[in-house]
C-alpha positions as CSV (number, residue, x, y, z in Angstrom):
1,X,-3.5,5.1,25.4
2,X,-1.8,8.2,24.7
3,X,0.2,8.1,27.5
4,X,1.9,4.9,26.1
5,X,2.1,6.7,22.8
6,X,3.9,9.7,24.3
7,X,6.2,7.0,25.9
8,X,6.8,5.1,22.7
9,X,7.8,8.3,21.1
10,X,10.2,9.9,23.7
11,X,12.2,7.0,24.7
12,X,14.4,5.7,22.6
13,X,14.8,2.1,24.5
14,X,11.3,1.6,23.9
15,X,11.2,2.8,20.6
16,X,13.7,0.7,19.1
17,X,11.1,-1.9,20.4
18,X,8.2,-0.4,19.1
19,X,10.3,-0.1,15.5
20,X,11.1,-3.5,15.8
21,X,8.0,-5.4,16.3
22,X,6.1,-3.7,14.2
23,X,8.8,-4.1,11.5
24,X,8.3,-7.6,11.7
25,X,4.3,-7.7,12.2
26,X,4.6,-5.4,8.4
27,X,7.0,-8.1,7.4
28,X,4.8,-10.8,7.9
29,X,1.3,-8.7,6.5
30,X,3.2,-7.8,3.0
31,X,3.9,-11.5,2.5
32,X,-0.1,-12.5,2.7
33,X,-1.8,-8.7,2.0
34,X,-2.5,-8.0,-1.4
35,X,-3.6,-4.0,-2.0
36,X,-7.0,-3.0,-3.9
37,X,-6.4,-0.8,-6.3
38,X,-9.2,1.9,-5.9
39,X,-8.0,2.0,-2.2
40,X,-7.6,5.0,-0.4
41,X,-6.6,5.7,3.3
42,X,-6.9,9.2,4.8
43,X,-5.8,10.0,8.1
44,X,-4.8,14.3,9.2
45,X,-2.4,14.6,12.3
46,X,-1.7,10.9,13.3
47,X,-5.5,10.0,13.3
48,X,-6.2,12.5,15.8
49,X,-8.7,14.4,13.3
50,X,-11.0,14.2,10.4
51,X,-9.2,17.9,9.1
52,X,-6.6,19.7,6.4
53,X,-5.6,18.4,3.3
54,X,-6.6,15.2,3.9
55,X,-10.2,16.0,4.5
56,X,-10.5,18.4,1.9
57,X,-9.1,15.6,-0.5
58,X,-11.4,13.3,0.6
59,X,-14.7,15.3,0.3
60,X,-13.6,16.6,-3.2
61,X,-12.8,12.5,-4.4
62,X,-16.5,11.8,-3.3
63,X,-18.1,14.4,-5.2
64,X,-16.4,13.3,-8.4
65,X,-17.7,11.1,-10.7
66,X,-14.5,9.6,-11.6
67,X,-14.0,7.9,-8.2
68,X,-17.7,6.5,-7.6
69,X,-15.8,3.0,-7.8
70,X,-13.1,4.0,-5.1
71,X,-12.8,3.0,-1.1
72,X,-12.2,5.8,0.8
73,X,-11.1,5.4,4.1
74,X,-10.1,7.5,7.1
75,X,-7.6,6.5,9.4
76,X,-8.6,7.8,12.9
77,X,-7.6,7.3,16.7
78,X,-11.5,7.5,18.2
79,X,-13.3,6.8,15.4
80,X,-16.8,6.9,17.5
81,X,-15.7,10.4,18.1
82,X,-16.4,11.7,14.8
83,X,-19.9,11.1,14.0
84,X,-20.4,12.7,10.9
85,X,-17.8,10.1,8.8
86,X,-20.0,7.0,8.2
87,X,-18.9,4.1,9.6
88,X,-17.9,2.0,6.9
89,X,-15.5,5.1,5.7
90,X,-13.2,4.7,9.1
91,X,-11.1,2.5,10.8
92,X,-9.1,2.5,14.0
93,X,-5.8,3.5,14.0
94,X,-5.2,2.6,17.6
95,X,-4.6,-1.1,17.0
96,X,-1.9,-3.5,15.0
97,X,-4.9,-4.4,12.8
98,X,-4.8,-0.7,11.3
99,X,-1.3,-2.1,9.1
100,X,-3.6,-4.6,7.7
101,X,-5.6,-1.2,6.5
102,X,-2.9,0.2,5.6
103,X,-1.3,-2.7,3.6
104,X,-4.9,-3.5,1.6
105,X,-5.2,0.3,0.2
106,X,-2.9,1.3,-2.8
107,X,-3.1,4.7,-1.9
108,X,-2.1,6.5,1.4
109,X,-3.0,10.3,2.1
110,X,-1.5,12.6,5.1
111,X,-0.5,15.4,6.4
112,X,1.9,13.6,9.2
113,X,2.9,9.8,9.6
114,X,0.3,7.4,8.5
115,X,2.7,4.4,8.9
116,X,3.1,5.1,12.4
117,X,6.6,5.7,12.9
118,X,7.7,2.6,11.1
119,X,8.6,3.8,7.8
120,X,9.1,0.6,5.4
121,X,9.5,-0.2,1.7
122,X,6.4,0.0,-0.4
123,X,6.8,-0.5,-3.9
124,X,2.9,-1.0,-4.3
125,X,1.8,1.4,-2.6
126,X,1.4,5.1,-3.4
127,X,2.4,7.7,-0.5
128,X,0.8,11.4,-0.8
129,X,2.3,13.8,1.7
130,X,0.6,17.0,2.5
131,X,2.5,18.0,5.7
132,X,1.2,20.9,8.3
133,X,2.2,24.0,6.7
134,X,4.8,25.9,6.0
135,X,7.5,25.6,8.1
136,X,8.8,28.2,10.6
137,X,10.0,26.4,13.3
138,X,12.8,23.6,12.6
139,X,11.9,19.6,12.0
140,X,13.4,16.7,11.3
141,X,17.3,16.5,10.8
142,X,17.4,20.3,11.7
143,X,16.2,19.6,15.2
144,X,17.9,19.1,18.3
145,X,16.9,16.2,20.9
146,X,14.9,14.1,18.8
147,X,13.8,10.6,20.1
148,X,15.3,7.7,17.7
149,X,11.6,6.8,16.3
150,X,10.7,10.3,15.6
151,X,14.7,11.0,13.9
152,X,14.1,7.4,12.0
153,X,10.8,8.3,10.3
154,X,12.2,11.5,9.1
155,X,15.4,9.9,8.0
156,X,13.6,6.9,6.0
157,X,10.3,7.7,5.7
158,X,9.4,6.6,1.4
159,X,7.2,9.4,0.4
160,X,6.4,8.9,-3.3
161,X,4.9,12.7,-3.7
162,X,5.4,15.2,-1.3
163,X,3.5,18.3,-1.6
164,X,5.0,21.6,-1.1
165,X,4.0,25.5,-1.9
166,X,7.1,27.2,-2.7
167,X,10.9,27.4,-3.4
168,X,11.2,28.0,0.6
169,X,9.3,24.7,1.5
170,X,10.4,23.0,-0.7
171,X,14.0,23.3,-0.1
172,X,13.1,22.6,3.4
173,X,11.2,19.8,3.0
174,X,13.3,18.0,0.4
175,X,16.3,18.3,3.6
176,X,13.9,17.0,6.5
177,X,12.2,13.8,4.2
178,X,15.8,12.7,2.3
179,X,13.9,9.5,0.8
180,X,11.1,11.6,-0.7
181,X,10.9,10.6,-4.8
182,X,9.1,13.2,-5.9
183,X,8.1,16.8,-4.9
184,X,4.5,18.5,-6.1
185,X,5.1,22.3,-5.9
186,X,1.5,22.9,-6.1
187,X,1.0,24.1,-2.7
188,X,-1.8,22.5,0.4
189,X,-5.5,22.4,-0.2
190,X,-6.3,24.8,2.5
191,X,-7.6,27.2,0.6
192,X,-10.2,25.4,-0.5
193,X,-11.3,23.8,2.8
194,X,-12.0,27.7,3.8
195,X,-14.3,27.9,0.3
196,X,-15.7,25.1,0.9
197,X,-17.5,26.6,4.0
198,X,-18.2,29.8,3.0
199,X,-21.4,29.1,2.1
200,X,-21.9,27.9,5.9
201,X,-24.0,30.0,8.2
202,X,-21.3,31.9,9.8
203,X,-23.5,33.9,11.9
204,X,-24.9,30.2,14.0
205,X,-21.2,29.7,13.9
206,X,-20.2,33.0,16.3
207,X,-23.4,31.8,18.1
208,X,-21.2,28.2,18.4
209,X,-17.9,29.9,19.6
210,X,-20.0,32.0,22.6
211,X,-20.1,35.0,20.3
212,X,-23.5,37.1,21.4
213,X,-25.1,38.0,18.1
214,X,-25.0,41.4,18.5
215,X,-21.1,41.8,19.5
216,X,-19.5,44.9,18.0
217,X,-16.4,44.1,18.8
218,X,-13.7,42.3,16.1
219,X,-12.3,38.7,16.7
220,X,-9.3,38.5,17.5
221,X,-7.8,34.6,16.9
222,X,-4.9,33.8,18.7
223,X,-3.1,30.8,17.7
224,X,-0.1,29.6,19.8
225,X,2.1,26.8,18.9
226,X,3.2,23.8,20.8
227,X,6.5,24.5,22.6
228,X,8.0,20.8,23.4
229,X,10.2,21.8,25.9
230,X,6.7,23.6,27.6
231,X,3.9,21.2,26.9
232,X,1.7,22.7,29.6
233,X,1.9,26.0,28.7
234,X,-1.7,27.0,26.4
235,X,-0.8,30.7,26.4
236,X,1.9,33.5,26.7
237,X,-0.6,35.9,27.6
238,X,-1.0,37.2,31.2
239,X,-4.5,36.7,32.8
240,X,-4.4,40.9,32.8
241,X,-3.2,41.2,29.3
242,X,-6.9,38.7,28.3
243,X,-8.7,40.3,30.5
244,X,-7.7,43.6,28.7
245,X,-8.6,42.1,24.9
246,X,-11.3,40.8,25.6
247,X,-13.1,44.2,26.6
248,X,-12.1,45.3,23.5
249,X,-12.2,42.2,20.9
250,X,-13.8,38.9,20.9
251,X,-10.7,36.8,21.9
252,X,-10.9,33.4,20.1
253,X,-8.3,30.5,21.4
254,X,-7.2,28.0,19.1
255,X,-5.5,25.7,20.6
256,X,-2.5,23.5,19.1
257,X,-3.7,19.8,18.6
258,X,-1.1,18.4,21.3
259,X,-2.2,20.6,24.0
260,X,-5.8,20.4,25.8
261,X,-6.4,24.2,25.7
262,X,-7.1,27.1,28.2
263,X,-10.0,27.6,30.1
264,X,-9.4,31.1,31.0
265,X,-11.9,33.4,31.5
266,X,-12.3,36.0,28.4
267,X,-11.0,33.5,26.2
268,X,-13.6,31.5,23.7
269,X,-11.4,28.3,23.4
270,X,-12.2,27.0,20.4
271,X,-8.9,24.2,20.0
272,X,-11.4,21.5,18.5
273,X,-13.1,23.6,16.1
274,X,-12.2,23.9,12.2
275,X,-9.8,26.4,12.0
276,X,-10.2,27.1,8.4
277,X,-13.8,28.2,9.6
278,X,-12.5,30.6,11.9
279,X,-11.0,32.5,9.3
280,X,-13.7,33.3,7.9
281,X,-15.4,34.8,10.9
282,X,-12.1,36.6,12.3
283,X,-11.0,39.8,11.4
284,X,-7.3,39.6,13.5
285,X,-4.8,37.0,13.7
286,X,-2.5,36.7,16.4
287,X,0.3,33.9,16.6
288,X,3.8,33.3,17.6
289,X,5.7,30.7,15.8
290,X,2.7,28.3,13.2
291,X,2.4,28.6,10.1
292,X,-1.0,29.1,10.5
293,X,0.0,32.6,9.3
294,X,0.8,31.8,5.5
295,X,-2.9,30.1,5.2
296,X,-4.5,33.1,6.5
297,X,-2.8,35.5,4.4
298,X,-5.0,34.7,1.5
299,X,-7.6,36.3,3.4
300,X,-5.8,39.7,3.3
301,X,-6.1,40.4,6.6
302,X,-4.2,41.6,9.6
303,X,-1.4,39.6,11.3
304,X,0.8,39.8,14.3
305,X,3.4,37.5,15.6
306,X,3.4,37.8,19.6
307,X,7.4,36.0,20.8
308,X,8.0,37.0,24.0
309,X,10.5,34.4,24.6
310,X,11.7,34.1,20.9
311,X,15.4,33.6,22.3
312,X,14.3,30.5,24.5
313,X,12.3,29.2,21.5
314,X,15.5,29.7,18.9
315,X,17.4,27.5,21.3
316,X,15.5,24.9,22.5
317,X,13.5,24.2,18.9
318,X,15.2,26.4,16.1
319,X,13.8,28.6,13.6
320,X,14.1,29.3,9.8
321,X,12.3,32.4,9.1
322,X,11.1,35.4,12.2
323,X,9.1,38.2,11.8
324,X,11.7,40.4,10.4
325,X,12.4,37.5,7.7
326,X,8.7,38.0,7.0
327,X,8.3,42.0,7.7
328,X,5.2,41.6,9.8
329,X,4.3,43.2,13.1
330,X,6.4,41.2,15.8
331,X,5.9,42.4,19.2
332,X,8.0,41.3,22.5
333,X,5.8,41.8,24.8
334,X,2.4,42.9,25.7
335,X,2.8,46.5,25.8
336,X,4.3,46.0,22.4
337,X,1.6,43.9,20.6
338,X,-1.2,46.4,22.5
339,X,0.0,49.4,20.7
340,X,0.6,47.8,17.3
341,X,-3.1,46.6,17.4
342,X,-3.9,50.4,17.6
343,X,-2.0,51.4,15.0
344,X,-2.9,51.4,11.1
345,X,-2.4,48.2,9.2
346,X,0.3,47.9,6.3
347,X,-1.8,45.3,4.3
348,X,1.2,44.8,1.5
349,X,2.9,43.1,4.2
350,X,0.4,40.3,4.1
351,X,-0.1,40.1,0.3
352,X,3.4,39.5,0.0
353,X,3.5,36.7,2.6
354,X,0.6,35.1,0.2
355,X,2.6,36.3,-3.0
356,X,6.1,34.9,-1.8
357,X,5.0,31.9,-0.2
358,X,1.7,30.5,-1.0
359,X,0.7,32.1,-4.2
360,X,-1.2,28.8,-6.1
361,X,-4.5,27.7,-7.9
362,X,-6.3,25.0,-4.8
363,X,-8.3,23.8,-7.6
364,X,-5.1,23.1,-9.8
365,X,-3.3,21.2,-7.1
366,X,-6.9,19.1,-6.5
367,X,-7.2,18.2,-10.2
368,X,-3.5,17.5,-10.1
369,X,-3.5,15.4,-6.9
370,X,-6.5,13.3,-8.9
371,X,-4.5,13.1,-11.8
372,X,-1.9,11.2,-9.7
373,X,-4.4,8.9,-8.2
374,X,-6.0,8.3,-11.9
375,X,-2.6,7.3,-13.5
């Protein structure tokens, strides 16, 4: 199945077929599908997870009162695979039935495409987009070699509220979604997904990622992104370099959703796992080009960017802000990134990631995403 997804999505012959049937199928639904009005559908990264914003928004609407009478519905590609949502509370997204889903609820929460690459008209309907993060690395209209389904959703997707956490994303955002109405500055509900689980045992939770109980040693997450041009590549680090870390931190591998991981000796790979959770249990971030790094500055804690092959990236993806945009320890190479991990930390670096670019109240922007669902 993914396999025929992944060739829907990079070829533009098939598409334009893709885009056309299921432009018609919608055609034909909306003429016979009515939607409930205390409908909501969830679905984070193209149904691929029950995570982010979504998720958080969906456990916050069932612990309130005010939606007892609302259908809340997640979106996802396996549903059997997550256990833990009731069955009644997901669908498949795998299927042509799923626009029947999506047609019968009013409202539509993500943080990617829930219409599945088909944007259409939906005038009774009522779109929330979260998105991924921050931007660091280019989308939409700013990228180069984009299929015609992918460039198409970007172009027309009708997002009636599109949330964003700053003047930089939002300037961004309101560029790569041209058709978006209107634009919440109120920033992701991330924050609150990693307060949520605070109260969790995090000590059974080292246990979980392979982390003996009695470790001295700090964890070090590394994050990598997905490089398109790459998609087998899980790390930039050298078997030597790990093997060197990991005698003196816990390494921690988070995986990006499109990849399968690394199974490399000294690495706890951990791509499946909440990351939000992991923040609270690591003490060092590493990354290279995610925004993973703006939700972790809240946390006030140490962050490196590791771009070895930053000029490669800048060409074949594009970025809008580096490490010197963001004055944060960027190292080149391995060498480099070994003796900045020795080194002091400048902590006002990271406050003023979180104070430039994700400075907001989570439990404003929940009450205010309610508040738009409530009108």
């Amino acid at each position: 199945m993914q396999q025929l997804k992944d060739k829907i999505k990079r070829s533009n012959a098939i598409g334009s077929l893709y885009l056309f049937g299921m432009s018609a199928l919608i055609f034909v639904l909306k003429l016979v599908v009515k939607p409930k009005s205390k409908r909501i559908l969830f679905t984070s990264y193209s149904g691929r997870q029950v995570s982010d914003s979504p998720k958080e928004l969906f456990l916050s609407l069932m612990e309130d009162a005010r939606f007892d009478d609302y259908e809340l519905v997640f979106a996802l590609n396996n549903p059997e695979e997550w256990p833990d949502v009731p069955d009644e509370q997901k669908i498949a997204m795998n299927s042509p039935v799923y626009f029947w889903h999506l047609l019968r609820s009013k409202y539509w929460v993500a943080n990617s495409s829930i219409e599945r690459l088909v944007p259409f008209q939906h005038p009774d309907h009522v779109y929330i987009q979260f998105w991924h993060g921050i931007p660091m690395k280019h989308l939409g209209v700013d990228e180069e070699h984009l299929s015609f389904l992918v460039d198409n959703w970007y172009k027309n997707a009708e997002i009636d509220y599109l949330i964003t956490s700053g003047e930089f994303d939002t300037e961004v955002m309101k560029r790569i979604f041209p058709r978006a109405k209107q634009v919440e500055e109120i920033g992701s509900l991330r924050a609150a997904i990693s307060e949520r689980r605070a109260n969790e045992d995090l000590v059974k939770f080292k246990k979980k990622l392979g982390i003996p109980a009695d470790s001295k040693k700090k964890v070090l997450l590394y994050v990598p992104t997905f490089r398109e041009y790459q998609p087998e590549m899980a790390t930039n680090f050298s078997y030597a370099f790990i093997k060197a870390l990991s005698a003196e931190y816990e390494v921690v591998y988070r995986g990006h959703y499109f990849t399968n991981g690394a199974n490399i000796s000294g690495l706890h790979n951990v791509s499946k796992l909440s990351l939000y959770k992991l923040f609270l249990v690591t003490d060092i971030l590493v990354t290279d080009y995610s925004s993973v790094l703006f939700d972790f500055a809240i946390f006030n804690k140490p962050i490196y960017l590791f771009q070895p092959d930053i000029l490669e990236y800048r060409e074949k993806r594009g970025l809008y802000l580096t490490g010197r945009d963001l004055k944060i320890p960027t190292a080149y190479s391995e060498a480099m990134l070994w003796n900045m991990l020795k080194r002091d930390y400048d902590y006002s670096k990271v406050e003023r990631i979180r104070h430039d670019y994700n400075n907001h109240d989570v439990h404003a922007a929940v009450e205010r995403i309610k508040q738009i669902i409530l009108e």
